[in-house]
N, C-alpha and C positions, 0 to 999 in steps of 0.2 A: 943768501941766508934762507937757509927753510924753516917754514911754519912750524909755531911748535906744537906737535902731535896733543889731541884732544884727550882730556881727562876723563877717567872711566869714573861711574860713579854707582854705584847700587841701588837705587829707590825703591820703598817697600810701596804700594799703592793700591787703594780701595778696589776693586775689579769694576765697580760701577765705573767711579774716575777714568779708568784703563779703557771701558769701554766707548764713553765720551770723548776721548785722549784718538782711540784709532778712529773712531767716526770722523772728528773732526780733522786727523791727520789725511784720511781717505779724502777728502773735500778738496782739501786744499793739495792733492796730488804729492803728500810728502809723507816720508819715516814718522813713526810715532815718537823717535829721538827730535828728529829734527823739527817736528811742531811743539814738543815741550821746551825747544831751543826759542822759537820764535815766543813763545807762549810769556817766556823768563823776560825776554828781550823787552816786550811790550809793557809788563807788567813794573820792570825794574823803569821803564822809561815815563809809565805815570808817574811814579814817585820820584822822577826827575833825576835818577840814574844815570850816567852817560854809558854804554859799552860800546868801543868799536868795534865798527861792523865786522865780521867775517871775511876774511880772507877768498877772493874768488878763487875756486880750482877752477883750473882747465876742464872741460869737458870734452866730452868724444874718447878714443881710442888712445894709449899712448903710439909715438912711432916704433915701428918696426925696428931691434936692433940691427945694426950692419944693413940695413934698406938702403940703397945708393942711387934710388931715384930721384 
């Protein structure tokens, strides 16, 4: 079964916020999506929250099609 494909979503945001948003995304070596992903995560889980974690992808390369080594 595959993952279900992530929701798009539009967010209008303050330019300061945006600025504090990549700073902080730059820190922590991630997307400015993917730290306001963690951001949510942390935030919904003070307020006792539960969401399961994230699905790991594979990393690296896919294979080569028709590769027969």
């Amino acid at each position: 079964m595959s993952p279900r494909p992530k929701k798009a979503f539009p967010l209008r945001i303050e330019p300061a916020l945006w600025d504090a948003l990549e700073r902080s995304a730059a820190a922590d070596f991630r997307s400015v999506n993917a730290q306001v992903e963690v951001l949510l995560r942390e935030a919904l889980g003070r307020r006792g929250i539960r969401v399961a974690a994230p699905e790991q992808r594979k990393r690296g390369r896919p294979p080569i099609q028709g590769d027969s080594q």
